[in-house]
C-alpha positions as CSV (number, residue, x, y, z in Angstrom):
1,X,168.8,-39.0,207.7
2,X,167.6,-36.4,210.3
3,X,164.8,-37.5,212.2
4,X,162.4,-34.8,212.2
5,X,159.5,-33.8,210.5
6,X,159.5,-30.0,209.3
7,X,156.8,-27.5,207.7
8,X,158.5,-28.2,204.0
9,X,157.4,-32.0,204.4
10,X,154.0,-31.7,205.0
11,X,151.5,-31.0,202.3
12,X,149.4,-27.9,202.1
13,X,148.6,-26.6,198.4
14,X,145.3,-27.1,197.4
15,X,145.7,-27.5,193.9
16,X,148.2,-30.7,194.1
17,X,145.6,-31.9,196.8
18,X,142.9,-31.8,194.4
19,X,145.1,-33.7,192.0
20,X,145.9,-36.0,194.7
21,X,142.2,-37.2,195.3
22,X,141.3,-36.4,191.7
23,X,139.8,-39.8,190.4
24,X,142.0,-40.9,187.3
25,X,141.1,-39.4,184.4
26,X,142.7,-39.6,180.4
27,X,143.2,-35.9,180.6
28,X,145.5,-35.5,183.7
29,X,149.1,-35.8,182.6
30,X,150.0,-37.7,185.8
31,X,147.6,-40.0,187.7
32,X,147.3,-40.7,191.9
33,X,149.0,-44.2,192.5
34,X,146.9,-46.1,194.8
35,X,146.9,-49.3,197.4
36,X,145.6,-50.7,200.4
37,X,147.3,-51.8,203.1
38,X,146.0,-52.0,206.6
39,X,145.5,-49.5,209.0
40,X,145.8,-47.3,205.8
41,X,144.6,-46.5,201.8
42,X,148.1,-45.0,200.2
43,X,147.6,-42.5,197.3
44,X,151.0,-40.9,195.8
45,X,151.9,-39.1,192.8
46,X,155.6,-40.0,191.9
47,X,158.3,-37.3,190.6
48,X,157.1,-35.0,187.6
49,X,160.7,-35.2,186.4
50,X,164.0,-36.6,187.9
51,X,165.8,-34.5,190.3
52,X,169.3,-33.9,190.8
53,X,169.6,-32.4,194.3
54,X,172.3,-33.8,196.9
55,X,170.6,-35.2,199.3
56,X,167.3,-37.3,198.9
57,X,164.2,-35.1,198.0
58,X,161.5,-36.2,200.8
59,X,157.6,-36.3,200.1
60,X,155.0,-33.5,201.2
61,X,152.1,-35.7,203.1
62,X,149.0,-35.3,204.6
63,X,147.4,-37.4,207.0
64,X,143.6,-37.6,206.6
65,X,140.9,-39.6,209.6
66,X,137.1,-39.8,208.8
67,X,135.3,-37.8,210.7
68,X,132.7,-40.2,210.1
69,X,134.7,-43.0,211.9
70,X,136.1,-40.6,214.9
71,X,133.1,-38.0,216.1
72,X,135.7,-36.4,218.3
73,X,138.3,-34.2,217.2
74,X,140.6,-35.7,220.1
75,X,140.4,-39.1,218.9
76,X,141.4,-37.8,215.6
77,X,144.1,-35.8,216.9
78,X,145.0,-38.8,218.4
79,X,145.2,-40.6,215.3
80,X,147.2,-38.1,213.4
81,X,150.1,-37.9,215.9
82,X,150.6,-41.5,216.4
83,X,150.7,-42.0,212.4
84,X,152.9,-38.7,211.9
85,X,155.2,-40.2,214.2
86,X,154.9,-43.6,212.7
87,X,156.3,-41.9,209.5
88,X,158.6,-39.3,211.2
89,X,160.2,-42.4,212.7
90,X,160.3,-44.7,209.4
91,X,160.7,-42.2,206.5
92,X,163.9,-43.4,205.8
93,X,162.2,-46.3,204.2
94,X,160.9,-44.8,201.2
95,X,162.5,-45.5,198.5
96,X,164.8,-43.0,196.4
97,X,165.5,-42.8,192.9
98,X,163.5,-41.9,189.8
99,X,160.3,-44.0,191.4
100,X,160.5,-41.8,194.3
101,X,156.7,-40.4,195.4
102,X,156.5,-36.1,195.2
103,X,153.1,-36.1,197.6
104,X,151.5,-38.9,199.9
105,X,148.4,-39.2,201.1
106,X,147.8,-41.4,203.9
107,X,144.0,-41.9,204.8
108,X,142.9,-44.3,207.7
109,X,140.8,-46.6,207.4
110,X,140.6,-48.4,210.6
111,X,137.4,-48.1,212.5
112,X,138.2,-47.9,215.8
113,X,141.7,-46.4,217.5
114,X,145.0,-49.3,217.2
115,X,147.3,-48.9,219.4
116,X,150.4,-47.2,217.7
117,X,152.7,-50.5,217.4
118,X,150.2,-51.6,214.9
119,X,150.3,-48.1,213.5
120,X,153.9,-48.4,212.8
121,X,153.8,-51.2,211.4
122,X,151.7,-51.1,209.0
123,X,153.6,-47.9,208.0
124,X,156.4,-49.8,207.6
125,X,154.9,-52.1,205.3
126,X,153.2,-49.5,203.1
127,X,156.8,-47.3,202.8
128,X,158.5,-50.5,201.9
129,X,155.6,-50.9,199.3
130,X,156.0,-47.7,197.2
């Protein structure tokens, strides 16, 4: 698997964003899948159907940092690149099959800036998780 993180991967359409952060309700046919896991809150809304393309289909994300937490847009910035390389680096982690997550939200949650070993790791935790 390529290495590389391209304009199809990351996640722009407001509508499936709304859906995204759209607490559960009975009336939406598919529901965000949630956990915690440290630096990060994971939300995910798997597959609408199963796919049969060649290769493995690869989640849309975004990457969201309070701006309550960070004042500055540089230390957000900041943020952002270290955990979109995080993921750039450990996509290949995600599981594939029918379980597979469509869109990915990942929201930190840390209060102050980690460094981005701690970053990656708990990436690699929470792609292991899904």
């Amino acid at each position: 698997m390529q290495q590389t993180f391209t304009k199809s991967e990351r996640l722009c359409s407001k509508k499936i964003l709304g859906e995204l952060f759209k607490k559960g309700s009975a009336t939406s046919a598919q529901t965000a899948r949630t956990f915690y896991l440290f630096p990060f809150r994971m939300l995910y809304l798997p597959h609408p159907e199963p796919h049969n393309q060649d290769g493995p289909l690869l989640p849309a994300i975004v990457i969201t940092v309070s701006k309550r937490n960070f004042k500055r847009a540089v230390d957000r910035n900041l943020i952002r690149r270290r955990v979109r390389e995080a993921y750039r680096l450990n996509k290949h982690l995600i599981p594939s099959g029918q379980s597979s997550p469509a869109y990915i939200a990942f929201l930190y949650t840390a209060k102050q800036i980690i460094s981005f070993e701690e970053i990656e790791k708990g990436m690699k935790l929470a792609l292991k998780k899904m």
